[in-house]
N, C-alpha and C positions, 0 to 999 in steps of 0.2 A: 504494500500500500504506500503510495506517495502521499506525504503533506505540507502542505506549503502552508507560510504565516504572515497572517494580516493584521498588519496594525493600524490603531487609529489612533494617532498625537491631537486629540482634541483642545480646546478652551479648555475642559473642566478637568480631565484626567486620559491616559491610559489605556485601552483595550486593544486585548490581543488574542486573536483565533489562531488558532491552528485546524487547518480546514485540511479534509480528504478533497485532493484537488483531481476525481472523478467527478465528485458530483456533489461539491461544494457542501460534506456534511462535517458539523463543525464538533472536531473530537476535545479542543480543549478548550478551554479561555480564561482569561486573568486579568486584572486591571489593577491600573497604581494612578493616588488622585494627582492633579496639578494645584500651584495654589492659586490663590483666584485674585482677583484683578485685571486690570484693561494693560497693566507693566509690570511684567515678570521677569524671572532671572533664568533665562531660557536651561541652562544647565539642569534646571530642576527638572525642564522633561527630558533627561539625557537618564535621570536617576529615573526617573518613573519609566520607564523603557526597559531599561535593565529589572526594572522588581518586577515589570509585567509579562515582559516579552523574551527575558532573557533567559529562563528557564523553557523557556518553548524554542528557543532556537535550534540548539541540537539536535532536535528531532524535525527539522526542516531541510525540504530538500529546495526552497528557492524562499526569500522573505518580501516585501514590501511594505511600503509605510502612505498611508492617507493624512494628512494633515490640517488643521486649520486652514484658511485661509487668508492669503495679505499679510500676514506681520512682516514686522523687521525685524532682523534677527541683522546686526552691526557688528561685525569685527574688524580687530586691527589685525596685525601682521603678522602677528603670532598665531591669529585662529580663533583668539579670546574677546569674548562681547564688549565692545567697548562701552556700553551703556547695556539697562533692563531691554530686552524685546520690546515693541510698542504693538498689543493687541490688535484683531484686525476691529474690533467697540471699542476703541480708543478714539474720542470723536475732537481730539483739541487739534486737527490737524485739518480743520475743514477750511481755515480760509486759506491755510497752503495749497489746496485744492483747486480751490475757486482759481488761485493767480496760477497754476499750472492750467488748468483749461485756456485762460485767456491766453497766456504764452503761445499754446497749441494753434489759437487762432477761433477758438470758442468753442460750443460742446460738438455742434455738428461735425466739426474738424480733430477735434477731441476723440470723439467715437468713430472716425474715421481711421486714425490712426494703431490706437492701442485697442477698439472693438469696444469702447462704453464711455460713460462720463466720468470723469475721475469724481470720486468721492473722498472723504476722508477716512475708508478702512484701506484704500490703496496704498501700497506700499512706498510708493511714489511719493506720495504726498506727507508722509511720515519721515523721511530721506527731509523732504526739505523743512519741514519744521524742525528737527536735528539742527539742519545748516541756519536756521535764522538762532534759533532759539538758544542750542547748545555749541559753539561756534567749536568749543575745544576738543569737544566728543565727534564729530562731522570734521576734524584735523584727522583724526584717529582713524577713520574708517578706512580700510582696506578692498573689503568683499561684503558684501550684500546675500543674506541666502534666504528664504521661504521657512518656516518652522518646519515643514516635513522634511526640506532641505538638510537643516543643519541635524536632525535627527536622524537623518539617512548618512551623512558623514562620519555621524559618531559610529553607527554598524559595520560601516564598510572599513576594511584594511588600512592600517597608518599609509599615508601619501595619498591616498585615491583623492581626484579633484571630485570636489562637489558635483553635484548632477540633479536635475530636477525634470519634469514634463513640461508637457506645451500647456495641460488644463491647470496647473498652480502658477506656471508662468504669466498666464494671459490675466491675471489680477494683479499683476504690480503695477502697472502704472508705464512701462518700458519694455513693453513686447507687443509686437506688432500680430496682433488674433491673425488675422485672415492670411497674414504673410506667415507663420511659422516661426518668426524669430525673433531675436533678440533687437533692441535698440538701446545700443549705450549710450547712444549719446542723451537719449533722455534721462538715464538712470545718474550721468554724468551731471544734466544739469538741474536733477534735483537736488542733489547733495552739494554739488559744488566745483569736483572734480570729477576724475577718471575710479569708476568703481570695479572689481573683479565681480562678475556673477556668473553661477552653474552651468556648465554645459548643459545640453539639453539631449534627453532620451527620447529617442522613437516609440510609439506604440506600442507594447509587444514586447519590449526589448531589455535587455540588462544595460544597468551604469556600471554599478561593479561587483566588488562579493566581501564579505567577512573574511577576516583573518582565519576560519575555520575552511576557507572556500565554495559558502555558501549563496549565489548567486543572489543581488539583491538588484529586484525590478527599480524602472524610474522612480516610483511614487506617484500624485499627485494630489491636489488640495480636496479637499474633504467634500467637497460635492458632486466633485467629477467620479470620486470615489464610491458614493450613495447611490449615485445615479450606476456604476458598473455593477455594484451590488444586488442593488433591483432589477437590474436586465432591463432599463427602460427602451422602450422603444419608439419611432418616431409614434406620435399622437399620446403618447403618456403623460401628463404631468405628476411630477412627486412634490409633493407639499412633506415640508419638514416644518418640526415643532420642537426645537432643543431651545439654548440657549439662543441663538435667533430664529428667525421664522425665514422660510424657501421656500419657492417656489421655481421650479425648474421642468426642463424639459427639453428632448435632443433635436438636434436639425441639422441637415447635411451643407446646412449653409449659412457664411456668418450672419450678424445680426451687428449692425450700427445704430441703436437708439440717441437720436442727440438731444432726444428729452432728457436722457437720464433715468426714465424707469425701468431700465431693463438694462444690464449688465450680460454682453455677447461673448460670454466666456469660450474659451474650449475646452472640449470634454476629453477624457483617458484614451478614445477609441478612435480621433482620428477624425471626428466633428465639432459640432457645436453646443454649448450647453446654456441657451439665453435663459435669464435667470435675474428674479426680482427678490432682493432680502430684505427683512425688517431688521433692525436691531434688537425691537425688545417683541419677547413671543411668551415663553413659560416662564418667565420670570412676572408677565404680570399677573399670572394665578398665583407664584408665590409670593409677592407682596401682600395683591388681594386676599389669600389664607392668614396672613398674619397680622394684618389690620382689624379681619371676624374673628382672628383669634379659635380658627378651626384648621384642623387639615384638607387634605387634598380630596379625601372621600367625602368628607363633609361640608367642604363647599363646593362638589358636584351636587349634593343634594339639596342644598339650599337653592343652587342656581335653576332649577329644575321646579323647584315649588312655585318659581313666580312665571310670568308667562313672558311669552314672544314680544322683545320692548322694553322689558323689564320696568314696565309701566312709567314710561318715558324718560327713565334714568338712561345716556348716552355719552361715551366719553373716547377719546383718543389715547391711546396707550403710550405716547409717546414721553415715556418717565423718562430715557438716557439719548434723547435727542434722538431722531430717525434716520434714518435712509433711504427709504421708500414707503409717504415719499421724503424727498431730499431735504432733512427739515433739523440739521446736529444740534440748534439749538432751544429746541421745541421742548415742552415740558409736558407732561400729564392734564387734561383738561377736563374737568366732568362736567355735564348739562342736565339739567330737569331736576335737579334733587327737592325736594319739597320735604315738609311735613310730615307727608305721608311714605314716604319712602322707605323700604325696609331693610333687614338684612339678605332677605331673598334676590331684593332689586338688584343691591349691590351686586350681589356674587353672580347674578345672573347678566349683567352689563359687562363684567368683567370677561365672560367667556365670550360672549357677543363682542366685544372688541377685538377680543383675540382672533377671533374669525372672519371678521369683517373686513380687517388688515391682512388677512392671508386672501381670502377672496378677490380684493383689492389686487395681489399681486399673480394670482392665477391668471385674471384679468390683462394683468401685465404680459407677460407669458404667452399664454395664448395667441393675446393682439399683435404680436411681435412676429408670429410667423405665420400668421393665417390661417392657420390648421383648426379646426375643431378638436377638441379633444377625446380621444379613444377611453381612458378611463384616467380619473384621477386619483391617486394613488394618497397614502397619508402615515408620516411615520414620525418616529419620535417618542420621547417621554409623556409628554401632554397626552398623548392617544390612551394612555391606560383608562385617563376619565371618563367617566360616565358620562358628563354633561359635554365633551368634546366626541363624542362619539353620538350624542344624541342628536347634537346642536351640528356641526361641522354639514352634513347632508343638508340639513334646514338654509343656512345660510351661503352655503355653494351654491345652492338651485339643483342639482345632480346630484346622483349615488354617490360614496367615495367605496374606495377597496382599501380596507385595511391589512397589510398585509401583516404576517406574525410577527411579534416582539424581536427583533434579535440588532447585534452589532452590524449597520448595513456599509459603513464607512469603512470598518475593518473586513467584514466579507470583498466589498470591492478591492479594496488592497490585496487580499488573500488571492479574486480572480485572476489580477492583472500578475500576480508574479508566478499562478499555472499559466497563463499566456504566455509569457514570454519563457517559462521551461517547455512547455510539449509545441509553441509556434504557432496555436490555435486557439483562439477567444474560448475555454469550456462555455454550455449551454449548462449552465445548473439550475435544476428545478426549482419555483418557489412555491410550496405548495401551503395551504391550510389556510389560502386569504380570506376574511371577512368582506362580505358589500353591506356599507350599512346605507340605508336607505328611511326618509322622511319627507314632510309636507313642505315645501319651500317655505321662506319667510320672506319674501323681499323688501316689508316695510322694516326690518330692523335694516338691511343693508341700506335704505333712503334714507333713514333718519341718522346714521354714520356718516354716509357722505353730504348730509346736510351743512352736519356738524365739521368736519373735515375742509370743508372747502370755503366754511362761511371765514 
């Protein structure tokens, strides 16, 4: 039996499969946390790798790594961080943004270029906040890598050059989507000068291998890796529910949004992965739990007691400034609260936001390549809920497919490094999906975008 190991270097921690790379069935798994904030001390996922993953190695005949997306990860010449990583919800970096759009010649030209509008989880745009902000640290910088990046250097053999994908490349800010490659000179002039970054791997293909000789795939950033996981294909959208909110979907062709609502990334396989994210998604049912001073079981059931509207309590969830839409310094807004307003209302606007903002970027998605959608797809942490599994059908307008609970970020990782050992995409089954199905609501999604746009 062959098995190959996928890992996922997320925001919050860790996981690591070790998957039967016939037919993607997953024989181990382990996880070590990361610590939390928008500015970390990247080495920390270097240790969380090693507790997770590093007992799984030896028993790997090929590895790979799925990673966040967009961070910085700054070294000097030695290899060592010259500053913390700057998360990809690290939003102080948005009016460096703004003046690299204009540089480019505006968004349209913008997203002509690098395949979207620069935002402030770009890596790009992080590069130049360093250079304004920290002059002495931006002296320092040598090489530039992606998180999954620098954690795929730490697995591979002393001397090997970094190495990354075209779908974690295509969100920095300094890689040209449609063309395939690299552009230093923009990575050059967000910083200041001349920066070192990762060769880039082929689809399919090894960068290098561990000191043990265990071949280690390219990688790539944690959605292109979701979407490998689910086997999406074209007309699918996958809505993710973590610590941000996704909406994605593949196309055999780029995608130039110069609104800005959609992000024309590429994907692990050699396409495209256009793609609308929120910043904040399960984190507002965990405020919201802790404000009712209930948990997560109990303010599904609260949310549920009151009805469709939550009896015109309505709010915008944007606690940690947004992205979609483009809004980093936007706060949390509520409407209608009255008198009569309950605990129920609360908890039940709470989830109604949460899906309103995702519908909102389905929306995005969709509109972006003209395709109707074949099935929408729905995963994440949030999905265990009762009231997200009630509600989610209600306010899509359409069925969703839930598919089972499992690591899809690290499955993806796990696919692409049997890819590139046997030279062929495996097909692995995903079996045991859910369709949940309910009566639309579209007067809660009117009275969201009332609120939204007023």
């Amino acid at each position: 039996m062959t098995y190959v190991l996928g890992v996922d270097s997320s925001t919050q921690s860790t996981k690591a499969l070790l998957v039967d790379a016939a037919d993607g069935t997953v024989v181990e798994q382990r996880t070590a946390p990361h610590p939390a904030g928008t500015e970390v001390d990247p080495r920390a996922w270097l240790a969380a790798f090693d507790e997770a993953a590093g007992p799984l190695l030896a028993r790997a005949e090929a590895v790979s790594v799925g990673g966040q997306q967009h961070g910085m990860v700054a070294l000097d010449t030695a290899g060592e961080p010259v500053r913390d990583a700057l998360l990809w919800n690290d939003t102080r970096s948005a009016q460096e943004a703004r003046d690299l759009i204009e540089e480019l010649g505006g968004p349209q030209a913008c997203a002509d270029v690098i395949g979207s509008v620069m935002v402030a989880s770009f890596t790009a745009s992080k590069l130049r906040w360093v250079r304004d902000h920290e002059p002495e640290h931006a002296a320092r910088v040598s090489e530039v890598l992606l998180p999954h990046d620098y954690v795929l250097r730490h697995v591979a053999a002393p001397g090997t050059a970094a190495f990354t994908d075209r779908g974690d490349a295509s969100g920095t800010g300094y890689f040209a989507t449609s063309k395939g490659e690299w552009r230093p000179d923009l990575a050059a002039a967000a910083i200041g000068h001349e920066v070192a970054l990762p060769r880039l791997v082929e689809p399919g293909a090894f960068g290098g291998e561990t000191s043990a000789g265990v071949p280690i795939a390219g990688g790539t950033g944690d959605n292109a890796a979701a979407a490998l996981g689910m086997g999406l294909e074209p007309g699918d959208v996958l809505v993710s529910i973590g610590t941000s909110g996704v909406a994605s979907t593949v196309s055999a062709v780029p995608v130039a949004d110069g609104s800005g609502a959609v992000t024309g990334f590429a994907d692990a396989a050699g396409g495209y992965l256009p793609m609308a994210t929120t910043i904040n998604a399960a984190q507002i049912l965990d405020l919201q739990g802790r404000w009712l001073g209930v948990d997560h079981d109990e303010l599904a059931r609260l949310a549920l007691a009151a009805p469709a509207g939550a009896n015109g309590v309505t709010f915008l969830p944007y606690y940690g400034g947004e992205r979609t839409p483009n809004r980093p310094d936007a706060t949390g807004t509520w409407t209608g609260l009255t008198p009569r307003t309950t605990r129920e209302d609360l908890a039940r606007a709470a989830f109604e936001a949460l899906l309103c903002s995702l519908a909102d970027a389905v929306d995005l998605v969709v509109g972006s390549t003209g395709q109707e959608p074949r099935r929408i797809l729905m995963v994440g942490g949030a999905t265990r809920s009762a009231a997200v599994r009630a509600l989610a059908p209600a306010i899509l307008g359409r069925p969703v497919v839930l598919p089972p609970s499992g690591e899809y970020v690290a499955r993806g990782a796990a696919r692409q490094a049997a890819w590139a050992l046997s030279g062929a995409l495996p097909q692995w089954p995903l079996t045991g999906a859910e369709t949940l199905e309910a009566e639309p609501t579209p007067g809660v999604r009117e009275a969201y975008a009332a609120v939204r746009d007023a």
